[in-house]
C-alpha positions as CSV (number, residue, x, y, z in Angstrom):
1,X,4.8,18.1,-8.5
2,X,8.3,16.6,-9.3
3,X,9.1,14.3,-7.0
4,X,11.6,11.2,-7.4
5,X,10.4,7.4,-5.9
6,X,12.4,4.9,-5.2
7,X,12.7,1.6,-2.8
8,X,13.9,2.4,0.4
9,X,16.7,2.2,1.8
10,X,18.3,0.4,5.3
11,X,19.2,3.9,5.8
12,X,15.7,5.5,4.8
13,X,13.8,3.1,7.2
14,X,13.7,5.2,10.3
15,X,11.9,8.0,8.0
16,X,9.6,6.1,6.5
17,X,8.4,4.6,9.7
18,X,7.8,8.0,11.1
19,X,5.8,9.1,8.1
20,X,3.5,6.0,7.7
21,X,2.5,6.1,11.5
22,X,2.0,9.8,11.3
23,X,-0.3,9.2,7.8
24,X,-2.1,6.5,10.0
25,X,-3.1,8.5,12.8
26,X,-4.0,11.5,10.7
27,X,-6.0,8.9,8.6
28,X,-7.6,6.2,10.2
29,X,-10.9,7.2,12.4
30,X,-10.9,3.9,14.8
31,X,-8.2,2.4,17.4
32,X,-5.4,-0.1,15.3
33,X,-3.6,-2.4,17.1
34,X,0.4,-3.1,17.7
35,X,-0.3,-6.2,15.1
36,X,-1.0,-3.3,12.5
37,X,2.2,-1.8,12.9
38,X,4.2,-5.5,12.7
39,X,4.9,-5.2,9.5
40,X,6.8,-1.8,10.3
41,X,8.6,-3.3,12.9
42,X,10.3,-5.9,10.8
43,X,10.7,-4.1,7.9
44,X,14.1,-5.0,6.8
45,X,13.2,-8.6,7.0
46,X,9.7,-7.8,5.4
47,X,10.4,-5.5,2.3
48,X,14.0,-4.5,2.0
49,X,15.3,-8.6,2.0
50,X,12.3,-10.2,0.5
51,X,12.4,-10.5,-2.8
52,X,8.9,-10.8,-3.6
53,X,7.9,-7.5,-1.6
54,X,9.2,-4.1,-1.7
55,X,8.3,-0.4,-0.7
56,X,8.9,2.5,-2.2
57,X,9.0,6.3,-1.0
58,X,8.0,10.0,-3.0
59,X,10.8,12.6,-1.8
60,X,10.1,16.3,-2.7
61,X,13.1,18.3,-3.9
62,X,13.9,18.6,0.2
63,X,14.4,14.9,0.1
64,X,11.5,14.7,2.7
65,X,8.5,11.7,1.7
66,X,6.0,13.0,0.7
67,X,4.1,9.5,0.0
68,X,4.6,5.5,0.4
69,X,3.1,2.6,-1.2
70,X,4.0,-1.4,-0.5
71,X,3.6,-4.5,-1.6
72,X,3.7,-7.9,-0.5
73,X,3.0,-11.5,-1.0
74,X,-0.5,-12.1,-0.2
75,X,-0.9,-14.3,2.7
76,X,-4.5,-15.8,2.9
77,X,-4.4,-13.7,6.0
78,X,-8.1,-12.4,4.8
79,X,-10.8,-14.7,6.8
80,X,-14.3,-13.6,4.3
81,X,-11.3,-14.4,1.3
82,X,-10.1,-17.6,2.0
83,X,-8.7,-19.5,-0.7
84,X,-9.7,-17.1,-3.3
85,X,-6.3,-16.2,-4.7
86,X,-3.4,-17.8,-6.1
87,X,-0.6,-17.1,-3.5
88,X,2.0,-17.6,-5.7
89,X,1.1,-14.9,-7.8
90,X,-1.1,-12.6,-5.9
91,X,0.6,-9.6,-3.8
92,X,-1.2,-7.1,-1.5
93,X,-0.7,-3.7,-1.9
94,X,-0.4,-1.9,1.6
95,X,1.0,1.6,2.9
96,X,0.0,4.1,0.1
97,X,-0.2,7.2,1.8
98,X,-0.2,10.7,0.2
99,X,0.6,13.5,2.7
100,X,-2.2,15.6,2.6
101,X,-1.3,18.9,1.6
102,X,0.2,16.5,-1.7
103,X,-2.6,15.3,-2.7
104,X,-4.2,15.5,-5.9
105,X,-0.8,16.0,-7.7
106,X,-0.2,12.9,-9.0
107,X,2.2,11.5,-6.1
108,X,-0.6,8.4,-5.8
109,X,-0.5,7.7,-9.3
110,X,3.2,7.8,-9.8
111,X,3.7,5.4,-7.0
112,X,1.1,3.1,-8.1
113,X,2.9,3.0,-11.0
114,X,5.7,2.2,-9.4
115,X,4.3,-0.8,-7.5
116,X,2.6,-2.1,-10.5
117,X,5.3,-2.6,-12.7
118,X,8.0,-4.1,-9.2
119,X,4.9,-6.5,-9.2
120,X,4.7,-7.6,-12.5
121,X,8.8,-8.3,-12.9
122,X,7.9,-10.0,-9.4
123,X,5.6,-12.1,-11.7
124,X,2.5,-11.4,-10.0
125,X,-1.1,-11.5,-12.0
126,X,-3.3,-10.2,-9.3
127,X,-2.8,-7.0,-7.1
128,X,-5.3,-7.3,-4.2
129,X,-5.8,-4.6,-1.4
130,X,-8.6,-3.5,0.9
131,X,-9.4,0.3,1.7
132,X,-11.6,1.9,4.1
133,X,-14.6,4.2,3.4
134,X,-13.7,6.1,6.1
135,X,-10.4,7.0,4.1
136,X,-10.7,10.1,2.0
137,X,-10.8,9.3,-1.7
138,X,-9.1,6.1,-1.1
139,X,-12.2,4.1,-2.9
140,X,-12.5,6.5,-5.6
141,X,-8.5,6.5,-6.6
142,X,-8.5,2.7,-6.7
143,X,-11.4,2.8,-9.0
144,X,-9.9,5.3,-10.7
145,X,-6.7,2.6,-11.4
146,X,-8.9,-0.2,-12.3
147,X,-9.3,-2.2,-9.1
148,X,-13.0,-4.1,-9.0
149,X,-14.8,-4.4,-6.3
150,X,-14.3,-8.0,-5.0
151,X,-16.2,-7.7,-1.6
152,X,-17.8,-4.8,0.3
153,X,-18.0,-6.2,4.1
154,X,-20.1,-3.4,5.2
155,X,-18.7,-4.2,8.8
156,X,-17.8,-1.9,11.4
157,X,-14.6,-0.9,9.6
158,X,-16.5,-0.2,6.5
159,X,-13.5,-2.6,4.6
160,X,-14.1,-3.2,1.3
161,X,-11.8,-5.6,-0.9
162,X,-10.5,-5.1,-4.4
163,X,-8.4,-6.6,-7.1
164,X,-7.0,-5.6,-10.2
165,X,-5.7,-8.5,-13.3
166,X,-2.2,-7.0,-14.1
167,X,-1.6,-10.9,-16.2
């Protein structure tokens, strides 16, 4: 699969909306909340304007997405985490999506990629993120890339935390 990624544009945002709630509601097998889709909402201010964050987008020869991957400044926002990372140079990774009939062709890995290295010239150390077992493969790719296991809540979400040294 050739695809090209790239941050998005102002002009790319609409799109990219559109594609991450439609990944989430193919994806996610219990109700989320308008607070899940804030970060959406704002996303000029949150990824395009921010220099610590950013979000990129796959595009297929068509120029339609064919995956998304985020990251951000990690906020604390994580109650069972409290005061376990260094905020100043831990980000969260967040909206890596793969459409489905994409996956296993690399697209995850390239964007990964992709986010790993915008982190590090961010001068972050620690990637963080939590997945879902519920999400197929999700657990197993992040392995795959060398996240740990930091916490496996086991709670009605079946969330499990991870991190990955990048320092």
């Amino acid at each position: 699969m050739t695809c090209a990624i790239q941050h998005v544009k102002e002009s790319e945002v609409l799109k990219v909306n559109q594609f991450v709630r439609e990944a989430i509601s193919k994806s996610f097998s219990f109700p989320l909340t308008e607070k899940n889709f804030r970060d959406l909402e704002n996303f000029k201010e949150r990824y395009i304007s921010n220099n610590r964050n950013g979000f990129f987008a796959a595009f297929d020869y068509n120029n339609e997405i064919v995956g998304t991957i985020a990251f951000v400044q990690y906020d604390n926002r994580i109650t069972s985490l409290k005061n376990k990372y260094d905020l100043n140079v831990t980000c969260e990774i967040v909206r890596c999506y793969v459409r489905e009939d994409k996956r296993r062709e690399g697209i995850g890995t390239l964007l990964f990629d992709k986010v790993k290295d915008a982190a590090k010239n961010c001068n972050y150390t620690t990637l963080y993120l939590h997945s879902h077992k519920c999400l197929p493969g999700g657990i197993d790719f992040w392995l795959a890339k060398g996240f740990n296991r930091v916490l496996d809540e086991q709670d009605e979400y079946e969330t499990v935390h991870m991190e990955l040294n990048i320092g």
